[in-house]
C-alpha positions in Angstrom: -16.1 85.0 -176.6 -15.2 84.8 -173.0 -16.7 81.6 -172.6 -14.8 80.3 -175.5 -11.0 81.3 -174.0 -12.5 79.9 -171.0 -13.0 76.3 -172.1 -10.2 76.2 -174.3 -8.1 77.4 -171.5 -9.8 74.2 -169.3 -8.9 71.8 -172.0 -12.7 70.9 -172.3 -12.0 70.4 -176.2 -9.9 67.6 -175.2 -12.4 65.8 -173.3 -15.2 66.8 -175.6 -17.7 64.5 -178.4 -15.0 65.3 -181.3 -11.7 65.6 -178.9 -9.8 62.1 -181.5 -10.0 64.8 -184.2 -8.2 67.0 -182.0 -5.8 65.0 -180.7 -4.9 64.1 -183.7 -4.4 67.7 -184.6 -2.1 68.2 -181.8 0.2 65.5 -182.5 0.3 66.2 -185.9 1.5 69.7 -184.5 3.9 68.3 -182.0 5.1 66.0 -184.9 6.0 69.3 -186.8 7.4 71.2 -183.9 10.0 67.8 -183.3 11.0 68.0 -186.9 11.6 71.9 -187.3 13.9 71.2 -183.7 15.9 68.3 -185.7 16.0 70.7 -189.0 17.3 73.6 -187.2 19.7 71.8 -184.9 21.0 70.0 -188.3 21.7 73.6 -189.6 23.3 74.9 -186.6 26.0 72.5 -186.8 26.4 72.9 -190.2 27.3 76.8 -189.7 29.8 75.7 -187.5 31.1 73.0 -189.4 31.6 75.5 -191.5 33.0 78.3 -189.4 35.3 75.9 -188.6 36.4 74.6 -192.1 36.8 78.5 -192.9 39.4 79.1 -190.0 40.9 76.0 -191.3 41.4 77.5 -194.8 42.8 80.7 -193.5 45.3 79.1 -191.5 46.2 76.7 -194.4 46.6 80.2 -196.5 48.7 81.5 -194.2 50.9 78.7 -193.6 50.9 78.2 -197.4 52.0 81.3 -197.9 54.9 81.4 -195.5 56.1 77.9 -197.1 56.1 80.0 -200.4 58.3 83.1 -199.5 61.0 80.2 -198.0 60.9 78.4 -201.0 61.7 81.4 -203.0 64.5 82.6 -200.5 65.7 79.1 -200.9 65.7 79.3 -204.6 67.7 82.7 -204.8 71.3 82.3 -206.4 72.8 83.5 -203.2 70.9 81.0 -200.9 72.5 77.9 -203.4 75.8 79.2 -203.4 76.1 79.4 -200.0 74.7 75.6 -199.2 76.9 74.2 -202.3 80.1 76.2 -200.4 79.1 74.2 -197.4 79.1 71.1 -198.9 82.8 71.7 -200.7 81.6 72.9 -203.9 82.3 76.4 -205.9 81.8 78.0 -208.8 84.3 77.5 -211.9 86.7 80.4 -212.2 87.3 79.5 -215.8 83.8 80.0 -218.3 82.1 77.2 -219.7 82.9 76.8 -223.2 80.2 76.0 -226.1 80.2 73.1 -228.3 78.8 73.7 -231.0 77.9 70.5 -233.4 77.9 70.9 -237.0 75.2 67.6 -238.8 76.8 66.3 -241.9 73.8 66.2 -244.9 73.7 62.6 -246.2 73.5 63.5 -249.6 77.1 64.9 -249.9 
């Protein structure tokens, strides 16, 4: 056993009878080890593409929702009085009347 540690820790496999099969072996490893880098590096800046895109979203909502509540101020009765006063317009003192139309039948 201690001989074995020994020789793998000198690296005499690389140098031995059958050291092409290992070499091999240990690209096809470092092959690996170079894609599961790329792989993880790919999903790292995914997760903060989309860390991102969700801080994007909230401030979106929030401006969104700020938009919303003006647009329903500016909708209130009140709001368009007070513009159309501005502009030299008021409301009719008298009522609106109602027309009412009456459809003559064609067979009479």
């Amino acid at each position: 056993m201690k001989k074995g540690l020994l020789n793998l820790l000198k690296g005499k496999f690389l140098v031995s009878d059958d050291a092409p099969r290992h070499w091999l072996f240990i690209l096809f490893v470092s092959f690996l080890a170079t894609v599961m880098i790329g792989s993880s590096h790919s999903a790292d800046r995914k997760v903060h593409q989309i860390a991102a895109l969700n801080e994007e979203v909230k401030e979106l909502r929030s401006e969104f929702v700020d938009v919303r509540s003006d647009v329903q101020k500016l909708k209130l009765e009140s709001t368009v009085m007070k513009i159309v006063e501005e502009k030299g317009l008021y409301p009719p003192v008298v009522p609106p009347k109602q027309i009412k139309v009456k459809s003559k039948k064609k067979d009479e």
